[in-house]
C-alpha positions as CSV (number, residue, x, y, z in Angstrom):
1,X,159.9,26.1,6.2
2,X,158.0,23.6,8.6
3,X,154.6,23.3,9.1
4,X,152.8,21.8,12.1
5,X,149.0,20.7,12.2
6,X,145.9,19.3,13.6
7,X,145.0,16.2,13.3
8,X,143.1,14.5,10.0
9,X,140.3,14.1,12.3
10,X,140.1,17.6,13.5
11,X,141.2,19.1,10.4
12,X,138.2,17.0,8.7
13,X,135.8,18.8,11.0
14,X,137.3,22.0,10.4
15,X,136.9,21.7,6.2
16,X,133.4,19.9,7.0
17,X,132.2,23.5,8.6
18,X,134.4,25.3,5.9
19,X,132.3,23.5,3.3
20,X,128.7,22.2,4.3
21,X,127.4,19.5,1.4
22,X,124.3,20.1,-0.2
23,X,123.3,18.0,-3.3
24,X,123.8,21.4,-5.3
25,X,127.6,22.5,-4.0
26,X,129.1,23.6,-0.9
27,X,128.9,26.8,1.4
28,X,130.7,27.1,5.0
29,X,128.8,27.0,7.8
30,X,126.9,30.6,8.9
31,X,127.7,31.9,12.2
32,X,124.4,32.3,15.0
33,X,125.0,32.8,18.5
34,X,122.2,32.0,20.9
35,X,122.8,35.0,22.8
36,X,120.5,36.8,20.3
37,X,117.3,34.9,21.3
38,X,118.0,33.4,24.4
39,X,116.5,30.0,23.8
40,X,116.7,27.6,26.7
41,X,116.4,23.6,26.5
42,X,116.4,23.4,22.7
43,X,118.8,20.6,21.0
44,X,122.1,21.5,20.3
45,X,121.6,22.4,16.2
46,X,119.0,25.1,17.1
47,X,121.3,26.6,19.7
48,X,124.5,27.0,17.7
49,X,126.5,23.9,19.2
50,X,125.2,21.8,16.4
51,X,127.6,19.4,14.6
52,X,127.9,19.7,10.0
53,X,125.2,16.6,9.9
54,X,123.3,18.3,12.9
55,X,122.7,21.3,11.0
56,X,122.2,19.9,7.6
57,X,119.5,16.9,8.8
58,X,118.1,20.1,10.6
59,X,117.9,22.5,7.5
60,X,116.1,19.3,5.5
61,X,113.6,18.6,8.2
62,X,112.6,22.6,8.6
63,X,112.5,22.5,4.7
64,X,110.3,19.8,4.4
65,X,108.1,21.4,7.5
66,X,107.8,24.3,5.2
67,X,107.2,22.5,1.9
68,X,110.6,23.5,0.2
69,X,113.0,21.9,-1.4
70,X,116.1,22.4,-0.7
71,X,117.6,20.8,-3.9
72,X,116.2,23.9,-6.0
73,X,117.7,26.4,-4.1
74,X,120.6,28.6,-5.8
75,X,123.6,28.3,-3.2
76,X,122.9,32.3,-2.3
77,X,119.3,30.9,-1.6
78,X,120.8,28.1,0.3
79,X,122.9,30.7,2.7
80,X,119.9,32.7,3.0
81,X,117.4,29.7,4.0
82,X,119.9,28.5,6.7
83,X,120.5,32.3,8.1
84,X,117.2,32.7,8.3
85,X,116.6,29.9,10.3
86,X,119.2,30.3,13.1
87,X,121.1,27.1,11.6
88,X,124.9,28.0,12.1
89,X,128.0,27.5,15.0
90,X,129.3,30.0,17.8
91,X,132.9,30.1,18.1
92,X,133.1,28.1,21.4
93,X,130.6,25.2,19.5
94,X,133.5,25.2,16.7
95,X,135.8,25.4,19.0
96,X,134.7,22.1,21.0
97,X,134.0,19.9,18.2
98,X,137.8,20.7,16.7
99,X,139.4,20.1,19.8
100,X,137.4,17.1,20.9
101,X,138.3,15.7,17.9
102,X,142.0,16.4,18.1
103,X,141.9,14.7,21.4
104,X,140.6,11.6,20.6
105,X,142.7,11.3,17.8
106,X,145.9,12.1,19.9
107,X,145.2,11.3,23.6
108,X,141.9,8.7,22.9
109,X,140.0,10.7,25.5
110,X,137.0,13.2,24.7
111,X,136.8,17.0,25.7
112,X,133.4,16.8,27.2
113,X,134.9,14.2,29.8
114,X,138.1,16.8,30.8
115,X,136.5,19.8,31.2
116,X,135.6,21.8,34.9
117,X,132.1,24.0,34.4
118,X,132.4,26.6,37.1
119,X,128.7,26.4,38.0
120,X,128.9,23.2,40.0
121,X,125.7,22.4,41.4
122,X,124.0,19.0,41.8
123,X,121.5,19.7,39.0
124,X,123.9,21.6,36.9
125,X,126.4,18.6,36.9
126,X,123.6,16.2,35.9
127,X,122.4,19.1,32.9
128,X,126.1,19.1,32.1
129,X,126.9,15.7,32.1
130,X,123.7,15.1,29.6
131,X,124.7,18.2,27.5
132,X,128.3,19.2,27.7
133,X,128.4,21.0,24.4
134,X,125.4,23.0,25.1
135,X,127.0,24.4,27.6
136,X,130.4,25.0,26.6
137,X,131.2,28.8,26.5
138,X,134.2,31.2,25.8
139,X,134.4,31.7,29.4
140,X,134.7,27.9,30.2
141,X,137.5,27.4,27.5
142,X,139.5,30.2,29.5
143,X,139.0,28.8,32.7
144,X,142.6,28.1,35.0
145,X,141.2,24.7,35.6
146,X,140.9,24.2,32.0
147,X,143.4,25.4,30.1
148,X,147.0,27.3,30.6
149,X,148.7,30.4,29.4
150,X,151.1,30.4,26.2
151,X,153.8,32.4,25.3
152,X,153.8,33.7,21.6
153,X,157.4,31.8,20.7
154,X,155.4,28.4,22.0
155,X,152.5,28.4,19.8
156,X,151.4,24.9,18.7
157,X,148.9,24.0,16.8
158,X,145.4,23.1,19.1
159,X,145.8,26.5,20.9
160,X,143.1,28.9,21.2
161,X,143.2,32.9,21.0
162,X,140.6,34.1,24.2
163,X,139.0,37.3,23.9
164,X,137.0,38.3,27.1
165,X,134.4,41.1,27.4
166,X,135.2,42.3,23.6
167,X,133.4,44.7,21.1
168,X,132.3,47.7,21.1
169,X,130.6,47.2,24.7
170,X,132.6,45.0,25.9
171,X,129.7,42.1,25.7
172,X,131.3,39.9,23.9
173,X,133.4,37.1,24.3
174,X,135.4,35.1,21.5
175,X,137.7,32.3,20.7
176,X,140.4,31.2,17.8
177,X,141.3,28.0,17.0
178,X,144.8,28.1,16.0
179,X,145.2,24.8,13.3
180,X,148.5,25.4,12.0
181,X,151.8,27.1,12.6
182,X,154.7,28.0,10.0
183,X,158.5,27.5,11.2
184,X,161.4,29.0,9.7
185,X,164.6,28.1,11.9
186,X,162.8,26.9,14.3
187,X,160.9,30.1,14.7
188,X,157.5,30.7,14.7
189,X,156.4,32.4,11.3
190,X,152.8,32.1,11.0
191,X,149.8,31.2,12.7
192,X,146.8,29.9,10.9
193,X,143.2,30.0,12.7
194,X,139.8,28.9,12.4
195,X,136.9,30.8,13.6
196,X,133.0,31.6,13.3
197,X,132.4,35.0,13.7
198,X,130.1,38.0,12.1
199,X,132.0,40.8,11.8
200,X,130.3,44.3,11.4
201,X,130.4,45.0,7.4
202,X,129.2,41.3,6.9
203,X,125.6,42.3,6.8
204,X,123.0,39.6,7.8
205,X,123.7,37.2,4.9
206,X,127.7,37.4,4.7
207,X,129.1,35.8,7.9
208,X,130.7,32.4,8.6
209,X,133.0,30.0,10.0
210,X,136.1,31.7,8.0
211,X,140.0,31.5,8.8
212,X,142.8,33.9,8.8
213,X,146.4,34.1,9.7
214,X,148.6,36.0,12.0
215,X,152.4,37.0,10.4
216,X,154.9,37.1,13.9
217,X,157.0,40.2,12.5
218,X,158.6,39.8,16.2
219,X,157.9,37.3,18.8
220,X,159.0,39.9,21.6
221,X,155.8,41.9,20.8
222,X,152.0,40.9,22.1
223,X,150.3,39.2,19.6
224,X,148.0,42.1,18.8
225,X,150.7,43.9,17.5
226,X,151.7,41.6,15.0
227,X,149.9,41.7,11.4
228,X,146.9,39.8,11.2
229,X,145.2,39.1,7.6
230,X,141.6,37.7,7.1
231,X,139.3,38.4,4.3
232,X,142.4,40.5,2.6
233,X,142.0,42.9,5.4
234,X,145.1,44.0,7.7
235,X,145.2,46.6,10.4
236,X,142.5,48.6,11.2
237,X,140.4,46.9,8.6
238,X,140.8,43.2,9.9
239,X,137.7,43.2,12.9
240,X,138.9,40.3,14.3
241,X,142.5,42.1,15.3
242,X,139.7,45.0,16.2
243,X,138.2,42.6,18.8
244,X,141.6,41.8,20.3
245,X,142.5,45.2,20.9
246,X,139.0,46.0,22.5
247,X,139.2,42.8,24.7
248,X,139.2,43.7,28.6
249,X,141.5,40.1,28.5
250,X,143.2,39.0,25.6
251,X,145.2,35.6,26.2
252,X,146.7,32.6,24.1
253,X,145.8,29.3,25.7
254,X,146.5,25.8,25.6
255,X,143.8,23.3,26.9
256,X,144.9,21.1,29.5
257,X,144.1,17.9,28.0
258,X,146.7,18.3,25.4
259,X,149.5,18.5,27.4
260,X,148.9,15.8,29.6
């Protein structure tokens, strides 16, 4: 068996969002989407694009606003406070800070800098330029001028898993990270992700970046219909493989920046 990986520098991000530090233990990050309250203009932590230290500093200046201290909270507490407070990362927010910092670490160039926003206005270059992870989306991460299709046999670690116009509307849209893949023979095995998501049984206290793994029973088949495992749950009970198969586009693929 061989195993391929991220970078230390993006793997670091990735356990830094698995484990935010607090002086009384660790939790991962919580997941909040802006979609929910449409907030325009606001920085980056309060929008769900906000970096570990973003949304720490954040939860200690909101505690101190409110005259709590955060150092007495139980960890349960802790979860609750930061929930409450819309202090978490969207999966294209995750997304972005993994892969910028898998390409400075391999190619010494940042993400923000390599990316096309389809809305290309005068105005809307200059917001972008100033705030290029505030406006990152699922939608830019899939565009052609962005990032190319992958085949399932080709899988490297750095890919990303693109669901468009997912759930049980067809509203959503969603991205995996994919941060390491399992070799037997030369053959792909397994594929490890890295995602922030809520899925429906999690309640409004139980979601978070979390990570799963996909077992390739046969690399002839679509990814969907190999078996997925997250949270112990496989097959109709894993949501995530839910969303796949309710996506309107389902795609693996591979920004451009890493293959040039």
């Amino acid at each position: 068996m061989t195993t391929k990986t991220l970078s230390q520098p993006a793997r670091n991000v990735i356990s830094q969002y698995l484990s935010l530090s607090f002086v009384q233990g660790s939790l991962p990050c919580p997941y909040f989407n802006n979609r929910r309250i449409a907030t325009r203009g606001n920085l980056r932590v309060l929008i769900g694009k906000g970096t570990p230290s973003d949304i720490i500093t954040e939860a200690h200046i909101i505690a101190m606003r409110e005259h709590i201290d955060l150092n007495e909270l139980a960890m349960d507490q802790l979860r609750n406070f930061l929930i409450d407070h819309n202090l978490g990362i969207d999966c294209s927010g995750l997304t972005y800070y993994i892969l910028n910092a898998e390409l400075k670490a391999t190619k010494h160039i940042s993400l923000a800098h390599n990316l096309h926003y389809p809305k290309s206005g005068f105005l809307r270059k200059l917001i972008i330029q100033l705030r290029p992870v505030e406006n990152i989306s699922v939608k830019v991460l899939a565009d052609e001028k962005n990032s190319q299709l992958v085949e399932i046999k080709d899988i490297e670690p750095g890919d990303i898993i693109i669901m468009i116009k997912t759930g049980l509307q067809h509203k959503l849209n969603h991205v995996l990270l994919i941060h390491q893949v399992d070799f037997e023979n030369k053959k792909i095995q397994t594929v490890h992700y890295t995602h922030a998501i809520q899925w429906q049984i999690d309640g409004k206290y139980n979601h978070s970046v979390r990570q799963g793994i996909i077992e390739i029973t046969d690399e002839n088949k679509p990814l969907i219909k190999q078996k997925w495992i997250e949270q112990n749950r496989s097959g109709e009970n894993n949501y995530t493989l839910n969303h796949a198969k309710r996506s309107k586009a389902f795609s693996i693929r591979r920004i451009h920046s890493l293959t040039s």
